[in-house]
C-alpha positions as CSV (number, residue, x, y, z in Angstrom):
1,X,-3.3,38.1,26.6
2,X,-1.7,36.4,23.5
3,X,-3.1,33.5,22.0
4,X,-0.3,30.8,21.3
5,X,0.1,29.3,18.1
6,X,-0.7,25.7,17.5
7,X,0.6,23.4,15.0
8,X,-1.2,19.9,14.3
9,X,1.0,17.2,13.0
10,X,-1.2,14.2,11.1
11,X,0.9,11.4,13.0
12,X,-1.8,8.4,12.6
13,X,-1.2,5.3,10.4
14,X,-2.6,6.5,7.1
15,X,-4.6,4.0,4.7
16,X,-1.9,1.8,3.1
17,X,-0.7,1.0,6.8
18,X,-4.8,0.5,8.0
19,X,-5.3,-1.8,4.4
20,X,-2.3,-4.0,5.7
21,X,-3.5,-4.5,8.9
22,X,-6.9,-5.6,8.0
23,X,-5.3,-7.8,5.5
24,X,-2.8,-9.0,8.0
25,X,-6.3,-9.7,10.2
26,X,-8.2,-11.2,7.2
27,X,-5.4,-14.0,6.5
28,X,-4.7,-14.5,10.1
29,X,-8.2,-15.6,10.8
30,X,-8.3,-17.3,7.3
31,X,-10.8,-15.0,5.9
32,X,-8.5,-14.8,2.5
33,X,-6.1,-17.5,1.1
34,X,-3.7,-14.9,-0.6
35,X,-0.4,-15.3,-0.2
36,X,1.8,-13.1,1.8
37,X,2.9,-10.7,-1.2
38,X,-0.4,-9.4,-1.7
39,X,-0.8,-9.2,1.9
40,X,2.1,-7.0,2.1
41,X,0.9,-4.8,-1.3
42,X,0.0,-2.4,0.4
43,X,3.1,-1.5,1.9
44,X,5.9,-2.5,-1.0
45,X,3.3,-1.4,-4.5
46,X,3.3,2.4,-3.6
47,X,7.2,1.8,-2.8
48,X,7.5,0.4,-6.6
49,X,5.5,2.3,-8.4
50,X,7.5,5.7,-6.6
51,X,10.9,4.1,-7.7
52,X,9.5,3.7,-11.5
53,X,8.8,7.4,-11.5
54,X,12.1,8.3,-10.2
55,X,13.2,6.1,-12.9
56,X,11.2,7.0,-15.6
57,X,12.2,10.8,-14.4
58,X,16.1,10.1,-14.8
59,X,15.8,8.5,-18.1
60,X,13.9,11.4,-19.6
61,X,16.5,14.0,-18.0
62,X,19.2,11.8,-19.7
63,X,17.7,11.6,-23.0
64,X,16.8,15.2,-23.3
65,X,20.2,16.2,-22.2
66,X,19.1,18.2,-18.8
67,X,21.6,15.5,-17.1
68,X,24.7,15.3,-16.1
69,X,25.3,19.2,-17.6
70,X,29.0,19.2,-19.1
71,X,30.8,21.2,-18.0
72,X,33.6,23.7,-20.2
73,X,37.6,23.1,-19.0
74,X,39.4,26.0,-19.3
């Protein structure tokens, strides 16, 4: 008898979707006054701060001349 392989995916909400939905929950039953922005945070700041590293991480190629690599024309 063989034993079949099994692979486990993680397919669940993970805990920036589970801290929007209980703020969702807190300001629809006017447990919090926030506005909807921070509401939202946890959904849009991880988004931000991923597109600052990007950034940060093009700007550093540029400067230290890694990027765009010249090429020679024969």
């Amino acid at each position: 008898m063989s034993k079949e392989s099994s692979s486990s995916s993680s397919s669940g909400i993970g805990f920036c979707g589970l801290l929007t939905v209980a703020f969702v929950v807190l300001k629809l039953t006017h447990f919090i006054g926030w506005s909807w922005w921070w509401v939202t945070s946890p959904i849009w700041i991880p988004f931000c701060l991923f597109m600052a590293f990007l950034g940060f991480c093009l700007v550093m190629a540029v400067a230290c001349g890694q990027w765009p690599k010249k090429r020679s024309v024969r």
